[in-house]
N, C-alpha and C positions, 0 to 999 in steps of 0.2 A: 820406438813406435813408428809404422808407419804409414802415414796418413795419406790419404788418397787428395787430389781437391776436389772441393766439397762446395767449391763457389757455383751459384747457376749458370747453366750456360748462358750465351748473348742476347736471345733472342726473349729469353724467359722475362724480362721487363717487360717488350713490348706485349707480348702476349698476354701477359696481367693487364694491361693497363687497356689494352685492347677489348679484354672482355670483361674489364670494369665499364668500360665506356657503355658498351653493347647492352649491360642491365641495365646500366640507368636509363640510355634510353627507351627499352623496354618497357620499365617501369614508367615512366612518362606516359609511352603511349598508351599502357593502359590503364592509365590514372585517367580515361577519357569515357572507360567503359563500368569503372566504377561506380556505385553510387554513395555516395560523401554522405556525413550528419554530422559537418559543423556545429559547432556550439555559436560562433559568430561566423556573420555572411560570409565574411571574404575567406573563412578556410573553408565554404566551397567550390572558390574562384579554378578554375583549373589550371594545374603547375601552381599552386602557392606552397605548397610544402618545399618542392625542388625550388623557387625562389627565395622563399625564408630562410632555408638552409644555406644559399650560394650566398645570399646578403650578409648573414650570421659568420660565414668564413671568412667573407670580405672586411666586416669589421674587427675582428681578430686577427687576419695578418695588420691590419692598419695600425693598431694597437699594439700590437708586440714590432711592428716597424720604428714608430714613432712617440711612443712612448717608453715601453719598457726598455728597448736596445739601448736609447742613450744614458739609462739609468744604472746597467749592468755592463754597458760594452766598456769597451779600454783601449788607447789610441794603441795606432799602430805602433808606436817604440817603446812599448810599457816592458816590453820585455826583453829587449834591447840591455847590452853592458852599460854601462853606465862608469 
C-alpha cells in the first residue's frame, strides 16, 4: 500500500489558530451590539460570557496542574531498570 503524507502542511496551525482568534474577537465585538436578557444583572455586564468562560479554563488547568497530576503522575525513573 502506498501512502501519500497525509500530515498538514506547516503553516495550517497557524492559520487555524489565526482564525480562531479573529472569531472570537468578532464575537466580542459584537456582543456590544447585541441586546442581552439575563436572568441575573451581571450576565448583562459586557464580555461576561467570554470572562466566565476564560475564568472556568483557568480553573481547570489549575486543577488538573495541581491537584489531579500529582495523584496520577509517576516520578521520572518509575520506568527506569531497576
Amino acid at each position: 500500500m502506498n501512502r501519500k503524507n497525509t500530515a498538514p502542511k506547516s503553516g495550517t496551525g497557524r492559520l487555524l489558530a489565526g482564525g480562531g482568534i479573529l472569531l472570537l474577537a468578532l464575537s466580542a465585538v459584537l456582543e456590544f451590539f447585541i441586546e442581552k436578557h439575563g436572568y441575573f444583572p451581571w450576565e448583562d455586564l459586557p464580555l461576561f460570557y467570554a470572562l466566565y468562560g476564560f475564568s472556568a479554563f483557568v480553573v481547570l488547568i489549575v486543577i488538573a496542574k495541581y491537584l489531579v497530576r500529582p495523584l496520577i503522575g509517576r516520578s521520572e525513573d518509575y520506568y527506569d531498570d531497576k
